[in-house]
N, C-alpha and C positions, 0 to 999 in steps of 0.2 A: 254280677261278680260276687263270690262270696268266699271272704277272708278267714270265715270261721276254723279251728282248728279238728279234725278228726281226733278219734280215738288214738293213733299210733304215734300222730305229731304229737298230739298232746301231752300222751306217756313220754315220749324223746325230748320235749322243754322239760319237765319234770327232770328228768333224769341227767339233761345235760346242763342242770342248773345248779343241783343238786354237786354236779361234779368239780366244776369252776368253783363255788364255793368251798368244799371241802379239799380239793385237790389242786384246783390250779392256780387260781391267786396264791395258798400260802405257798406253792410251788415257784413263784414267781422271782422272790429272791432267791432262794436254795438256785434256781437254774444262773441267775446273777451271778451268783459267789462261783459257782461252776465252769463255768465258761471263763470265769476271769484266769484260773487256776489251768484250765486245761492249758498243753504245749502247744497247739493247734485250734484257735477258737475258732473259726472258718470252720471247726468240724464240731458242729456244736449238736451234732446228732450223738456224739461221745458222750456229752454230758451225762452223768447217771440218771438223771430224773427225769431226761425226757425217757429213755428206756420202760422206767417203772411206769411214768404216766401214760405212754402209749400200751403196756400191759391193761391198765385199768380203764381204759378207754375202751379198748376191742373187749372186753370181759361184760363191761357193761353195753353195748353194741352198740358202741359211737365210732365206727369206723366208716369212712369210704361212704359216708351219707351223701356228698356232693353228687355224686354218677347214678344215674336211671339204670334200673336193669338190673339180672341177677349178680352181677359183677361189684355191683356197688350197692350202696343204700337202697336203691328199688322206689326212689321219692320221688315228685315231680316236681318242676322249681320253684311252684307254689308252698308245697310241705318242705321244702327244707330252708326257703327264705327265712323264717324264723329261727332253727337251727344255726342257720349259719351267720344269723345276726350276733345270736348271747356267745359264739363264738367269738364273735368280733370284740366282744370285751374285753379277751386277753387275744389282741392280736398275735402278739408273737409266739405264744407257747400254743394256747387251745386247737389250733386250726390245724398247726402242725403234731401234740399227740395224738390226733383223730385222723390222719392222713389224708386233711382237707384242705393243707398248705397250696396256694401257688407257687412256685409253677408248673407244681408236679399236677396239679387237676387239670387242667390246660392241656399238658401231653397227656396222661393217660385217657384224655378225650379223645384226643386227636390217635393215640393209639387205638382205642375201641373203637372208632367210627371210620378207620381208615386202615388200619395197622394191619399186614398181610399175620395169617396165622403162627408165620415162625416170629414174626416180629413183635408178637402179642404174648407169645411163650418165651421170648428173648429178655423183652426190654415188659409189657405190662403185668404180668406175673409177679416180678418183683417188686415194682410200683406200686400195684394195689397192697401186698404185703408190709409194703412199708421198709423193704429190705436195702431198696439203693434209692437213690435219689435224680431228678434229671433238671433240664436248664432248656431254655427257646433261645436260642439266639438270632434274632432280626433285627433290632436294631443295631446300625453302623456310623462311628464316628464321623464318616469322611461327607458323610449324605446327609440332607436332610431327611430324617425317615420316619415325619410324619405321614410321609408320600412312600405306600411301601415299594410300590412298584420300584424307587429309586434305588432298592437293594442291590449294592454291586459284587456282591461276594460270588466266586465264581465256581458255579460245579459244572466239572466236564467230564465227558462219558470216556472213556478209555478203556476199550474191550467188555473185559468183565468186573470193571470199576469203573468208581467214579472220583475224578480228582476234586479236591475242596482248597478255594484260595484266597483268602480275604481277612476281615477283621469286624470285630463284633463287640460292643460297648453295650454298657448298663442290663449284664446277665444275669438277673436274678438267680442267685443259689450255686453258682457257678464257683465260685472260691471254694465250697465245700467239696474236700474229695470223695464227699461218698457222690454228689452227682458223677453218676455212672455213665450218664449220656446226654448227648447234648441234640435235641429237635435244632437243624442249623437250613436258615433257607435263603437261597440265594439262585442266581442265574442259567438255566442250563440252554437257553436257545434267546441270545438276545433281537433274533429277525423277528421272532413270533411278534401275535397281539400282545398288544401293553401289557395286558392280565394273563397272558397265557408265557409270559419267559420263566417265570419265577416255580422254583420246583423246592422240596423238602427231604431230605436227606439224615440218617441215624449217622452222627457219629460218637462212637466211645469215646472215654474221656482220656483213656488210657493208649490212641491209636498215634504212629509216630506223625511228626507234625503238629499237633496238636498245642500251641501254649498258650497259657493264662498271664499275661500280659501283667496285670496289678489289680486290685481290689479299687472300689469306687465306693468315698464315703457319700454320704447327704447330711450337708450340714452340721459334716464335723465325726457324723456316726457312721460307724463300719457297717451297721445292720447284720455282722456278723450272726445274729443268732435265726437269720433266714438264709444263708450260708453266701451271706454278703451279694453286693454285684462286683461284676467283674470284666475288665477289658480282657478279648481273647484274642489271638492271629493262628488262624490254618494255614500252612506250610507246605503245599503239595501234600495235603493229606491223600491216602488211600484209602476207598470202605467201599467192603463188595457191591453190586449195582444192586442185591437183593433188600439194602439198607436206601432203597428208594422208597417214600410215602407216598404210594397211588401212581402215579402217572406224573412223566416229564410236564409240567406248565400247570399242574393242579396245585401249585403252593401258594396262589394268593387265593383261591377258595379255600383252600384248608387254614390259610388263616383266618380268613371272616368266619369261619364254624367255628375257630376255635377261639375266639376273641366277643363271640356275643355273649355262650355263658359265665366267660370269665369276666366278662366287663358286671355283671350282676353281679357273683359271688365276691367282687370286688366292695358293690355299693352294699352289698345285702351283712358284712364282714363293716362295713366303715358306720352303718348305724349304731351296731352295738359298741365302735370306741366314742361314736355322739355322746352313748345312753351310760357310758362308762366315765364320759366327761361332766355329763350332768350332774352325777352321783358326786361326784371327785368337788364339785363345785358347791355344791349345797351344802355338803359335810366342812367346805370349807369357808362358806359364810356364815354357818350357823356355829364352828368354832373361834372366829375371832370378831375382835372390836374394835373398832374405831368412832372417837369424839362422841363416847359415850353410849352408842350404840352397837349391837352386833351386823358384823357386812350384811346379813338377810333383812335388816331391819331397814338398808337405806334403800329410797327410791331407784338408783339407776343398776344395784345388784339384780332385785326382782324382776325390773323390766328387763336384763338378759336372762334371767332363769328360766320366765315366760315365755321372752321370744325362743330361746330354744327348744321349750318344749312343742311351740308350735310348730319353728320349724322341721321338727326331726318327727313329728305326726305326719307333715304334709310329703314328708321324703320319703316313708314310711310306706303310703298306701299307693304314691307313684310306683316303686319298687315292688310293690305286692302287685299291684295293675300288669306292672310288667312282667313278671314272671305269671301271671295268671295266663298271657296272651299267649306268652312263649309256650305254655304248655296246650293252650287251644288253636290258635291259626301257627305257631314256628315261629321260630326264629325270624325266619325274614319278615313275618308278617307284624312282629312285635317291635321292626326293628326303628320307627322313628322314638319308640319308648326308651329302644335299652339306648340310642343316644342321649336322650332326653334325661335319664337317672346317672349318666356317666357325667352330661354338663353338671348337675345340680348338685350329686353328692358330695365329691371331695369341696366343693366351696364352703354347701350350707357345712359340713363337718370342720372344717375349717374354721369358720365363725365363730362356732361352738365352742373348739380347743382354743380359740385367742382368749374369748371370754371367757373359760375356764382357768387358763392361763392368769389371768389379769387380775382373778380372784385370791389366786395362789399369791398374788406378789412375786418378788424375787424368786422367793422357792421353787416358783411353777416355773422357772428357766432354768431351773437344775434337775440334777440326777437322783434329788431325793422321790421325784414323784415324777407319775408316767409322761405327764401331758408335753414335754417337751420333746422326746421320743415318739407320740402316737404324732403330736404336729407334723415332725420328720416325714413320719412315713403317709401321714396322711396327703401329703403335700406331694408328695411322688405319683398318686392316683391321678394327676391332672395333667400328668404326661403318661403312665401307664395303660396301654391298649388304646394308645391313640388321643395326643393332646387336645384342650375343650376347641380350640379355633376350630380344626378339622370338622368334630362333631357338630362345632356352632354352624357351620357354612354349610353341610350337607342339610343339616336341619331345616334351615333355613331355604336352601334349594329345593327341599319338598314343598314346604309351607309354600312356597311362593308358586309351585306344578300347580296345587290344587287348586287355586286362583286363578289361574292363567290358562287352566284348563276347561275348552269350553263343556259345560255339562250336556248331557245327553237324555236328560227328564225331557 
């Protein structure tokens, strides 16, 4: 395996390092003050400054890095794990002026690798452009749905539509009206096999039936400036049968394809708020004192300075491992890894932001500084794409095959 970075990565750290400093941190309040002033924060694509910085973003060619292929970046998810780490620095702005936000990378995956040709000129054209925005809806209130199969939302075929009926919680981006469309998957043959009922359906956001139920804070914050989550309820929705994705019973394989490289871009985004909390932590030991000394100066500061440099090395080359495999044997073939980086990272990141936290004092539990906000949302990664239990048990149900399997040397 080797991590080393090419020519083109190398020029694209430069450059998207380059940009964050000069453009997005000091951009980071301006977008604050913005959002607070807009009539509609939920539409925080309004904001002026993300406009400008998503200008200066595609000009310097940091757009659509996250997608393989001539459609996007053209990188493999070895060359952009680094990109989309120093992204992860400014979670909330960076990812989205480069049009490498979730949820919309998720679908316009699942659009490219699935999306019939009118539905790739409909809904991923605008996508990749940056012009509307879209939302997954699969998780549902009523179910447990770490189990997705439990999905009960109900699409039924009806001539030359398809009826949509049910209800859908913690929608990322969903509050915001420019999401134009909504990936919603749910039931269309409850006899089939387990894995074969569950189907994935286009609907607009604007189709009757349709409503957005209420915004869903975490810990108090809107997350308004990822265009919130959102509870929704379909209403006897209508949408022509041609806004089917692939085939009746293919929506729980379309979502395992679509949830292995977003479970990375997830951790490969959460090292750089690690590597953003170190910084945040250091600068704030080595500005104050206590009983005569400065915080870097006493013994149990250092030893979490240390341990998290360790740990966020060791998360580090797990997550590079992983996307090295993804890009040599698949997805499937990498896939006790991309469990294995989904257990690990929001925790070890976690760790990091308590103790960066802790550093800060009071402070670091307010709104003067990020780490109580990156906590928020870091803390949502441990149910996002599937909670650590799920991944610990399947994990572990491997581990335990390869034992119990007798070998054939």
């Amino acid at each position: 395996m080797d991590f080393s970075h090419d020519d083109r990565v190398t020029a694209l750290r430069e450059e998207l390092e380059h940009f964050l400093d000069t453009e997005v941190y000091p951009a980071e309040a301006v977008f604050r003050r913005q959002l607070a002033s807009l009539d509609n924060p939920w539409a925080w694509t309004s904001a002026p400054v993300i406009e400008e910085l998503r200008a200066k973003a595609r000009a310097r060619g940091l757009w659509n890095l996250f997608l393989p292929g001539p459609d996007g970046g053209g990188l493999t998810n070895l060359q952009y794990a680094p990109l989309a780490e120093i992204a992860g620095r400014s979670p909330h702005l960076a990812p989205a002026v480069m049009n490498c936000a979730a949820p919309d990378t998720g679908n316009m995956q699942v659009l490219h690798q699935f999306g019939t040709p009118e539905q790739k000129r409909h809904w991923l054209t605008p996508l990749l452009d940056g012009a509307i925005r879209s939302s997954f809806a699969m998780t549902e209130p009523q179910v447990a749905s770490s189990d997705a199969t439990n999905i009960e939302t109900d699409i039924r075929r009806d001539g030359d539509h398809y009826v949509v009926n049910g209800r859908k919680w913690w929608i990322t981006g969903a509050m915001n009206p420019n999401a134009e469309i909504f990936i919603v998957m749910g039931k269309t043959d409850r006899t089939a096999a387990r894995h074969r009922q569950q189907s994935m359906i286009l609907v607009p956001r604007d189709t009757p039936g349709v409503e957005v139920v209420r915004g869903l804070s975490v810990f108090g914050y809107d997350d308004n400036d990822h265009g919130g989550h959102a509870e929704l309820a379909f209403h006897d929705v209508r949408v022509p049968a041609a806004n089917l994705i692939a085939d009746e019973g293919d929506g729980f394989a379309i979502a395992q394809a679509r949830l292995g490289p977003g479970r990375i871009h997830h951790c490969m985004r959460a090292i750089g708020v690690a590597e953003r909390a170190i910084d945040l932590m250091c600068a704030r030991a080595e500005s104050r004192e206590t009983f005569g000394r400065k915080l870097s100066e006493h013994g149990v500061i250092r030893t979490w300075i240390a341990e998290a440099r360790v740990r966020v090395e060791q998360l580090r080359l797990l997550v590079l491992k992983t996307a090295w495999l993804m890009d040599t044997v698949g997805n499937k073939g990498a896939h006790t890894e991309i469990q294995a980086i989904k257990i690990a990272t929001p925790r070890t990141v976690e760790w990091i932001l308590d103790k960066a936290i802790q550093v800060h004092g009071g402070g670091g539990l307010s709104h003067d500084f990020p780490l109580a906000r990156l906590y928020a949302t870091n803390r949502t990664l441990r149910f996002a794409d599937g909670p650590d239990e799920v991944h610990e048990s399947s994990l572990a149900r491997i581990e335990m095959r390869k034992r119990l399997t007798p070998s054939h040397s």
